[in-house]
C-alpha positions in Angstrom: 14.8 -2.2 -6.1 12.5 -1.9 -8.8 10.0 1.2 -9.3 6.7 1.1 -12.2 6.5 -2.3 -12.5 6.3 -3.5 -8.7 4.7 -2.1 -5.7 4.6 -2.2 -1.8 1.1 -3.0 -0.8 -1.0 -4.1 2.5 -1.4 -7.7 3.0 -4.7 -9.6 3.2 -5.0 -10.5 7.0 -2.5 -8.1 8.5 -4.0 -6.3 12.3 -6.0 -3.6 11.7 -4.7 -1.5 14.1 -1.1 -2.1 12.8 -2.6 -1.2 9.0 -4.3 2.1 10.5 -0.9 3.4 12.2 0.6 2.8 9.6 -1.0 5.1 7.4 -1.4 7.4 10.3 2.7 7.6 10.5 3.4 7.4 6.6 1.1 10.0 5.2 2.7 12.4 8.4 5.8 12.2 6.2 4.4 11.0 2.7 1.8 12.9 0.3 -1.2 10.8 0.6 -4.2 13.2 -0.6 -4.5 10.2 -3.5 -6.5 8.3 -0.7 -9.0 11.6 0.6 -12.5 11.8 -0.1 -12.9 12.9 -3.9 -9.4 11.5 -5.1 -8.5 9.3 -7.2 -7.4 6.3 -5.2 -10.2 6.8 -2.6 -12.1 4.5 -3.6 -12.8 1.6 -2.6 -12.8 3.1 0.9 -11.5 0.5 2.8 -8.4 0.1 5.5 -6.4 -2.0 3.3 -6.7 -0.2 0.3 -5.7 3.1 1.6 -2.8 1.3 3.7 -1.5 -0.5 0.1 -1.5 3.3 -1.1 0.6 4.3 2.1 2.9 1.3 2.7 3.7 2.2 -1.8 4.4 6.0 -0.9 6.7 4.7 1.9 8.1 2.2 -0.6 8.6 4.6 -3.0 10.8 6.9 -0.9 12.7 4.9 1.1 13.2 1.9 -1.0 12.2 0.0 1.7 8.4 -2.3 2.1 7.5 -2.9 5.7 7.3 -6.5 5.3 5.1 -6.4 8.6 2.1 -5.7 7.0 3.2 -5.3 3.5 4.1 -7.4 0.3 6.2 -6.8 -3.0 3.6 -7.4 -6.1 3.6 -6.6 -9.7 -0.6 -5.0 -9.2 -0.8 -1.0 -8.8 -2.7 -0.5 -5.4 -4.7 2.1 -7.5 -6.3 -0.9 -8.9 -6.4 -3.8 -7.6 -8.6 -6.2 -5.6 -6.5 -8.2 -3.9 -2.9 -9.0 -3.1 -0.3 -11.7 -3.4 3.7 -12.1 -3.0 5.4 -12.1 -6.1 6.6 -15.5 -5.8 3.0 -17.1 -6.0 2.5 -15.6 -9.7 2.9 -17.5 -12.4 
């Protein structure tokens, strides 16, 4: 486990539904005002962005990425456009 230099974030593709109840359980437990109106990782104000930030808080206190709907990268989900696995960077 590795914390600063890699992240837990939403994968490109993964159900909706699964991505929304996901942040829906995680910022129950987590601190996820980062992703409210006004914040700093609100924007952009989409499903996957705001499940990246909650899949990372999860990450961050459990050790533990739901691999589900999540990946391990090396780009913060503060700022970021899209996503890959660690092992397809070069």
């Amino acid at each position: 486990m590795q914390f600063g230099n890699d992240w837990c974030v939403a994968q490109i593709g993964a159900p909706q539904d699964k991505l929304q109840g996901f942040i829906d359980f995680a910022c129950g437990i987590d601190d996820c005002t980062a992703i409210r109106p006004g914040a700093p990782c609100f924007e952009p104000n989409n499903l996957v962005m705001h499940a990246s930030f909650a899949l990372d808080q999860e990450y961050r206190r459990t050790g533990s990425c739901n691999l589900d709907i999540g990946v391990i990268t090396v780009n913060n989900p503060c700022n970021f456009l899209f996503f890959l696995p660690r092992d397809h960077l070069s």
